[in-house]
Every structure is written in structure tokens, then in C-alpha cells.
MMTF fields as JSON, N, C-alpha, C and O atoms, coordinates in Angstrom:
{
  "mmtfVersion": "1.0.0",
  "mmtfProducer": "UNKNOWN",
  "numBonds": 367,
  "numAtoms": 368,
  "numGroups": 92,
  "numChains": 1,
  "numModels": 1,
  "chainsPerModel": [1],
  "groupsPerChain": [92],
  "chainIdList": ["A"],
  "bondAtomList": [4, 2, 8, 6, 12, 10, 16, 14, 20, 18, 24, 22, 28, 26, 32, 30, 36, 34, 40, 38, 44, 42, 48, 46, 52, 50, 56, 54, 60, 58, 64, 62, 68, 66, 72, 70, 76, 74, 80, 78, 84, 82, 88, 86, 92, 90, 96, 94, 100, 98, 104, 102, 108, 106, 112, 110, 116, 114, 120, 118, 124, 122, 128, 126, 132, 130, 136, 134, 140, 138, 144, 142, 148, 146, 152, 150, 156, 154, 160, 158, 164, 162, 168, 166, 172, 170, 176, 174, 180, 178, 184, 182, 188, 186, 192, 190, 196, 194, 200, 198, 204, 202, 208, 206, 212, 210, 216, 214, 220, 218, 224, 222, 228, 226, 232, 230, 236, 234, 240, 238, 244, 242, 248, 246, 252, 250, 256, 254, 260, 258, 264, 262, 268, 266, 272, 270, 276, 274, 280, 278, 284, 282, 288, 286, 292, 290, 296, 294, 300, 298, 304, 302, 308, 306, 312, 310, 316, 314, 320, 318, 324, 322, 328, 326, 332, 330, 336, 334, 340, 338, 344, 342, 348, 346, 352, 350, 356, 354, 360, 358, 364, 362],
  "bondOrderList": [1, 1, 1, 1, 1, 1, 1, 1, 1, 1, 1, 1, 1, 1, 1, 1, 1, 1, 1, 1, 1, 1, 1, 1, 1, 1, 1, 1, 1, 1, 1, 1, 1, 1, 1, 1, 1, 1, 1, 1, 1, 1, 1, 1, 1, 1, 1, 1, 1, 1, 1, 1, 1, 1, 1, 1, 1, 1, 1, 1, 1, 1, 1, 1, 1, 1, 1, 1, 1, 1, 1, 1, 1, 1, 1, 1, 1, 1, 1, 1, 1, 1, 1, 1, 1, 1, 1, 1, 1, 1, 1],
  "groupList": [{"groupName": "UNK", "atomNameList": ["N", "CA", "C", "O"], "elementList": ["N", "C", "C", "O"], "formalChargeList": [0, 0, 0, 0], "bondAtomList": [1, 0, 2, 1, 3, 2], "bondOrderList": [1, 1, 2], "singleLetterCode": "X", "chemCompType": "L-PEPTIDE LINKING"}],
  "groupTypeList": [0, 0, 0, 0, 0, 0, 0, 0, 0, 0, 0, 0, 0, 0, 0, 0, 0, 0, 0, 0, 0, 0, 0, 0, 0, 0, 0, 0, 0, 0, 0, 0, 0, 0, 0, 0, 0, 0, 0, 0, 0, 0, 0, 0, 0, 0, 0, 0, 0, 0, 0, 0, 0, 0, 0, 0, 0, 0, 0, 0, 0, 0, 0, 0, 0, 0, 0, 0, 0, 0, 0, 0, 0, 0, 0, 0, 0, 0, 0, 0, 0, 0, 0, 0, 0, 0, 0, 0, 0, 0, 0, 0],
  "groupIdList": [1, 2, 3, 4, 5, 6, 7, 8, 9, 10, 11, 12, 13, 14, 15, 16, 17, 18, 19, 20, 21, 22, 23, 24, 25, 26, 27, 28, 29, 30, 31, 32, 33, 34, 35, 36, 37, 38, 39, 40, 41, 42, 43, 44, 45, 46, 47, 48, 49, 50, 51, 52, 53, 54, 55, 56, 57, 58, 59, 60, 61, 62, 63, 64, 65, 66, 67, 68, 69, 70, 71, 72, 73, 74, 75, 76, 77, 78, 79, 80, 81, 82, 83, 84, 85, 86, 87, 88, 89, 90, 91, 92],
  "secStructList": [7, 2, 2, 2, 2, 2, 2, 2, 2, 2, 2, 2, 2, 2, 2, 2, 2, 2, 2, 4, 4, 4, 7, 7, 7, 7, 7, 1, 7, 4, 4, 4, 7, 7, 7, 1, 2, 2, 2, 2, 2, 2, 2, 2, 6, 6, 6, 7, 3, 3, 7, 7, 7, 3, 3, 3, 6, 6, 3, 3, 3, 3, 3, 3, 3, 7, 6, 6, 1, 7, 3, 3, 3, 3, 3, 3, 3, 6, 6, 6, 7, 7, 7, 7, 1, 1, 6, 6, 6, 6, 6, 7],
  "xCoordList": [3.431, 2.713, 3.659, 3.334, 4.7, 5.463, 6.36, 6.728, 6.564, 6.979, 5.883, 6.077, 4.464, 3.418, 3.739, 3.66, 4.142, 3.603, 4.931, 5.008, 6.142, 7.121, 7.099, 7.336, 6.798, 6.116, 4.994, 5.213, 3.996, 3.169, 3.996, 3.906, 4.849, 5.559, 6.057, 5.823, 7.057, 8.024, 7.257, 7.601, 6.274, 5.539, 4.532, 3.926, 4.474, 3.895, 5.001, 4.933, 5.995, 7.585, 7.691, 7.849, 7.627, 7.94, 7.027, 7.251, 5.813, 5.05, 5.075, 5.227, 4.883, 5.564, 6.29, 6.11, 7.306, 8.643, 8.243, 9.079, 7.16, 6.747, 5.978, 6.143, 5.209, 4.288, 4.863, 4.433, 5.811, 6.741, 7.033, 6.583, 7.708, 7.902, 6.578, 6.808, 5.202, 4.336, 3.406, 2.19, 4.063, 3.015, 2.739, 3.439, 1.531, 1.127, 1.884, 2.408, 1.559, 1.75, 1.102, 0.574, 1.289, 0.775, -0.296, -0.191, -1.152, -2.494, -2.189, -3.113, -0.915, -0.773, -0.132, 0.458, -0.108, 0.078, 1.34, 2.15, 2.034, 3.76, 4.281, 5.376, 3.488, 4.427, 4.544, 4.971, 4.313, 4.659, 5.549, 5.719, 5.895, 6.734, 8.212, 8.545, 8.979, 10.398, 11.074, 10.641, 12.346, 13.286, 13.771, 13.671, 14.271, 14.603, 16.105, 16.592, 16.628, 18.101, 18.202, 19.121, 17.653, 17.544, 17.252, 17.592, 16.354, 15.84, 17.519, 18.166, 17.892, 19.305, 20.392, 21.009, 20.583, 21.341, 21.342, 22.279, 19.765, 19.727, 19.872, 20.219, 19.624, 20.083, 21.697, 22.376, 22.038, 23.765, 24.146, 24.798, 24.107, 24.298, 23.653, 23.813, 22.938, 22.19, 23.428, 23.499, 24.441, 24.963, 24.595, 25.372, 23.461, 22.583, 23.046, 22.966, 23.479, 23.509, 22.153, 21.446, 22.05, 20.403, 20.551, 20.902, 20.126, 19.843, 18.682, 18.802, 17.494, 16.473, 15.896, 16.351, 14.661, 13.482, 12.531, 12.684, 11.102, 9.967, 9.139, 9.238, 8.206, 7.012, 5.784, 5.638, 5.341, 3.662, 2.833, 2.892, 1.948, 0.848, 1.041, 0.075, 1.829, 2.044, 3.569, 3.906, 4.178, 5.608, 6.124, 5.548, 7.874, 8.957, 9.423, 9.939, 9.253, 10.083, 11.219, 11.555, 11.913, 13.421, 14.426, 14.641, 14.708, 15.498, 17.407, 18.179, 17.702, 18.924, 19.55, 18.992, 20.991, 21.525, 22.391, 22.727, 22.917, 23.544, 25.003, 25.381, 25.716, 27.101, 27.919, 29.062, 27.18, 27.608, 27.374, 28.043, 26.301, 25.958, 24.321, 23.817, 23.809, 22.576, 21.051, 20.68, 20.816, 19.643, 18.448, 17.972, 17.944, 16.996, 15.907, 16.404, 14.727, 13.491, 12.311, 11.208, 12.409, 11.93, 10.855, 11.202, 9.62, 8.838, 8.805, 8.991, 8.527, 8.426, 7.428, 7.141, 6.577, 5.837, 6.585, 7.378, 6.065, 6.835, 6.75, 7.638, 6.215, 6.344, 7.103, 8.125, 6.753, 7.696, 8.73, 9.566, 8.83, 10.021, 9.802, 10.879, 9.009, 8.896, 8.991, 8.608, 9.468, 8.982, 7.928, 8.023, 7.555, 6.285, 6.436, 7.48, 5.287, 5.852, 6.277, 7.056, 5.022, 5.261, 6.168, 6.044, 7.088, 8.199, 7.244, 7.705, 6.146, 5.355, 3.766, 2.8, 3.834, 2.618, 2.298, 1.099, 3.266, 2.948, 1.8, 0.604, 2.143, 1.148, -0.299, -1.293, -0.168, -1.508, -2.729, -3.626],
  "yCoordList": [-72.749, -72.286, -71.579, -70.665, -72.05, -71.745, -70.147, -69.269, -70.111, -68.942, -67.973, -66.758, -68.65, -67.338, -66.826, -65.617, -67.832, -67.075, -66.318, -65.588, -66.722, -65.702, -64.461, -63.41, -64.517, -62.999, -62.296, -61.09, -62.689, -62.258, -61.384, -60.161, -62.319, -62.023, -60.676, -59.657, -61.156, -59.954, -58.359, -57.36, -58.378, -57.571, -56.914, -55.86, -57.629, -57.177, -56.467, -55.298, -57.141, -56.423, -54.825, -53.738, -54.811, -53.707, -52.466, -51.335, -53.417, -52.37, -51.769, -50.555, -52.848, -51.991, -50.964, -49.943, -51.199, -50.022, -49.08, -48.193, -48.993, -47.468, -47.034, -45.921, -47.868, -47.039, -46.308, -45.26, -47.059, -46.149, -44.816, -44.02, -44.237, -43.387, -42.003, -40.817, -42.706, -41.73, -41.47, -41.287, -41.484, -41.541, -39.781, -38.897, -39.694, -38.327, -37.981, -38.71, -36.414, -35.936, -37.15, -38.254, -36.695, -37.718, -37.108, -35.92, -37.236, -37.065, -37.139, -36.843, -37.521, -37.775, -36.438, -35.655, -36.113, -35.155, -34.705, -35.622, -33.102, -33.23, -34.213, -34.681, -34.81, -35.288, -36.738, -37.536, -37.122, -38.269, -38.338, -39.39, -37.581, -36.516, -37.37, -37.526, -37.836, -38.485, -36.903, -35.828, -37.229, -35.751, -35.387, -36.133, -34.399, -33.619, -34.126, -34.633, -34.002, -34.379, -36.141, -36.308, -36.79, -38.205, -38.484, -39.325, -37.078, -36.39, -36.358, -37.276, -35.109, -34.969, -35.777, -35.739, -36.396, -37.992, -38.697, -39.138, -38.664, -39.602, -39.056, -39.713, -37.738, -36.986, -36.873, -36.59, -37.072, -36.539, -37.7, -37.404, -39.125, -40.282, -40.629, -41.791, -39.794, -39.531, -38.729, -38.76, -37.958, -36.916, -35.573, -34.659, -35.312, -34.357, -32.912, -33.182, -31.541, -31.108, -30.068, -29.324, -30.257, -29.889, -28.233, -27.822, -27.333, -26.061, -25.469, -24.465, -26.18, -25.786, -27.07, -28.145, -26.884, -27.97, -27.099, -26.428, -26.965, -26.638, -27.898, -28.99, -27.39, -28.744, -28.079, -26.859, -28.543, -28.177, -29.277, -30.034, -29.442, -30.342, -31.487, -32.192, -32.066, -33.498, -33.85, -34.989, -32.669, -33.402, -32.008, -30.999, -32.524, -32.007, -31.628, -32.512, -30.588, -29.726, -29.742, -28.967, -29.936, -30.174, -29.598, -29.987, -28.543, -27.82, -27.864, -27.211, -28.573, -28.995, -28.783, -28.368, -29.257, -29.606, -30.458, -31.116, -30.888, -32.433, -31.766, -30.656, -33.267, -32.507, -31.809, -31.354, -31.882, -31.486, -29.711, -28.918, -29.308, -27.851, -27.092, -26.03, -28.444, -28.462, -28.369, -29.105, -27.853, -27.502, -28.631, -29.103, -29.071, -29.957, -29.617, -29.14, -29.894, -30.038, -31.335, -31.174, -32.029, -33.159, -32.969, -32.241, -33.535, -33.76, -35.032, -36.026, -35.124, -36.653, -36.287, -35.096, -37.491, -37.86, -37.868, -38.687, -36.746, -36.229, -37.672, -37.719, -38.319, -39.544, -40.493, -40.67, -41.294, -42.011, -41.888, -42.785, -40.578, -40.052, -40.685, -40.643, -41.237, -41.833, -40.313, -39.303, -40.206, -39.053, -38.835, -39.367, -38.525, -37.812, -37.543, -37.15, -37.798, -37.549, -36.298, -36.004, -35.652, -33.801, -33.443, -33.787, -32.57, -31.608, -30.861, -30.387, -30.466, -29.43, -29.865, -29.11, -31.281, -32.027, -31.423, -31.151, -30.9, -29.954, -28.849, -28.901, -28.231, -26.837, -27.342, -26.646, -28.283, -28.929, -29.07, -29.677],
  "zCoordList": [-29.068, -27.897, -26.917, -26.16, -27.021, -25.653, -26.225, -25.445, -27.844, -28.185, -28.163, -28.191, -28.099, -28.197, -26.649, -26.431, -25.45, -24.357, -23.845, -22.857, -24.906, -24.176, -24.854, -24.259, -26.2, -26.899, -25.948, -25.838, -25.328, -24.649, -23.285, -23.175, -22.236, -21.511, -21.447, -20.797, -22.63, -23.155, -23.396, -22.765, -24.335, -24.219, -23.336, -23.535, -22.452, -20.608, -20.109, -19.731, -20.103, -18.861, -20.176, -19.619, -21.293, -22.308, -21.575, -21.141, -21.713, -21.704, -20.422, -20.283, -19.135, -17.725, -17.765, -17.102, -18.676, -18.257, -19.244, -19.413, -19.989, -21.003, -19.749, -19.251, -19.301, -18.572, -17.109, -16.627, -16.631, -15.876, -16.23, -15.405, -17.293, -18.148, -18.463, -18.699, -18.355, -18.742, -17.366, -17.422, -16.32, -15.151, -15.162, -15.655, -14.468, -14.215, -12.446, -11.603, -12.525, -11.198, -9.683, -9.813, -8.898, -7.781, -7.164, -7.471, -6.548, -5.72, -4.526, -3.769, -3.888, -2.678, -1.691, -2.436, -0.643, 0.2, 0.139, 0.011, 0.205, 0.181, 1.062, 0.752, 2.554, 3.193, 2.668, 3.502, 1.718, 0.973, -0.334, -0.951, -0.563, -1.373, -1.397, -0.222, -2.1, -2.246, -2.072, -2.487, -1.264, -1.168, -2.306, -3.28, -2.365, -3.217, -3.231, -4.241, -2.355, -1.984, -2.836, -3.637, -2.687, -3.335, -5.302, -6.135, -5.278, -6.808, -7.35, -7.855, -7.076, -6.981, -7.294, -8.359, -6.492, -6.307, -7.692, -8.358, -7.961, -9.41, -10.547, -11.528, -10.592, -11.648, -11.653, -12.64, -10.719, -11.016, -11.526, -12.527, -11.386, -11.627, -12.965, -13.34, -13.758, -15.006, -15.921, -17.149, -14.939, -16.095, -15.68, -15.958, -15.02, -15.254, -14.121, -12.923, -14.464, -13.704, -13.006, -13.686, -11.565, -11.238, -10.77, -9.664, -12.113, -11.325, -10.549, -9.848, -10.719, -10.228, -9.911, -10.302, -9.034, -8.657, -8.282, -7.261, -9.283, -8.55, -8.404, -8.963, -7.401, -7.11, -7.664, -7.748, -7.853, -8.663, -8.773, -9.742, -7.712, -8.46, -7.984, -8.278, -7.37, -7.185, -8.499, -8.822, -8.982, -9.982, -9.365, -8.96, -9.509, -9.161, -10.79, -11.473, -11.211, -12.269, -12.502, -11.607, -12.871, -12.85, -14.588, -15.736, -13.718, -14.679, -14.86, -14.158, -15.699, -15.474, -17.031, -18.047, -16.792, -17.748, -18.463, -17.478, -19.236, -19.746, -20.165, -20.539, -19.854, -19.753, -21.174, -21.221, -21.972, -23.187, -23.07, -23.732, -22.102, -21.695, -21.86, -21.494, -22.715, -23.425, -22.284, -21.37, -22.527, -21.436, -21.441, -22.473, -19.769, -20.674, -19.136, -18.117, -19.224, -18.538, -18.151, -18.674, -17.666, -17.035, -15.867, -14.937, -15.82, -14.926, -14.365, -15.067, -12.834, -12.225, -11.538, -11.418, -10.843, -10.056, -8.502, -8.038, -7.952, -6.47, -5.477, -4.625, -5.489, -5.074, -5.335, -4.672, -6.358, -6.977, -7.608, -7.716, -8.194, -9.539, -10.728, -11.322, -11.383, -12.405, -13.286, -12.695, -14.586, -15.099, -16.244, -17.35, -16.102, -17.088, -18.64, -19.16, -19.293, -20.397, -21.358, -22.265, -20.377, -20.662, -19.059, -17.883, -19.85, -18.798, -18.324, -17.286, -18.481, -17.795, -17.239, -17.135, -16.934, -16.275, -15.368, -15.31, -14.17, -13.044, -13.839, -13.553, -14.478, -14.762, -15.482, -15.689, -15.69, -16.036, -15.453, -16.038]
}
């Protein structure tokens, strides 16, 4: 019993942190909007260098690159930053 309910557990906290991962754009107003400057911040601490940021839609676009030189594209939720699962949720 007690291994069914930490399998259960375990698979609640899993699934939390996928669903972090697939959030959509936000509904909420720019002035609720996380800065850009803070966006930034976490990408550099990722590796990531940030050449661009568009906003679209409620997600911040984010065009960057990894230190190997490799180009990469990421969408977040302009609110929270969670990122999206499509790089291009904004145009959606």
C-alpha cells in the first residue's frame, strides 16, 4: 500500500514538472508581463546566448544561441516563463 501511494506521488510531482514545460502563451495584459531583463538573466545562466526577444500573443520568442554556436528558438509564457512546447506558440 504504502509503495502504491509513493508511485502515485512520484508520478503527480513528474507530471507537474512536464506540465510546466508545455504551458501555452498567457491571456494576461503586457503589464503583467515578467521583464525581459530577468528572461535574459535565465538564459545566460542556461548557457544561452540571447540575440533577439519578440513578444507575440502572450510568449516571449527567444532567439538565441548555445555555446557550442548552434542556433536554437524557444517560446515562454510572458508571464511566468515556463516554455512552451512549440518555439512558435506566439504565432498561433
Amino acid at each position: 500500500m504504502l509503495r502504491t501511494v509513493s508511485t502515485i506521488a512520484l508520478v503527480a510531482v513528474m507530471s507537474g514538472s512536464a506540465f510546466a514545460t508545455t504551458t501555452t502563451c498567457s491571456k494576461e495584459p503586457a503589464s503583467k508581463f515578467a521583464s525581459k531583463t530577468h528572461l535574459i538573466d535565465i538564459l545566460h545562466k542556461e548557457g544561452l546566448t540571447v540575440h533577439r526577444i519578440k513578444t507575440e500573443n502572450g510568449c516571449y520568442e527567444i532567439y538565441a544561441s548555445k555555446a557550442d554556436g548552434s542556433k536554437i528558438n524557444i517560446a515562454v509564457n510572458a508571464v511566468t516563463l515556463h516554455r512552451t512546447k512549440n518555439p512558435e506558440a506566439g504565432e498561433n
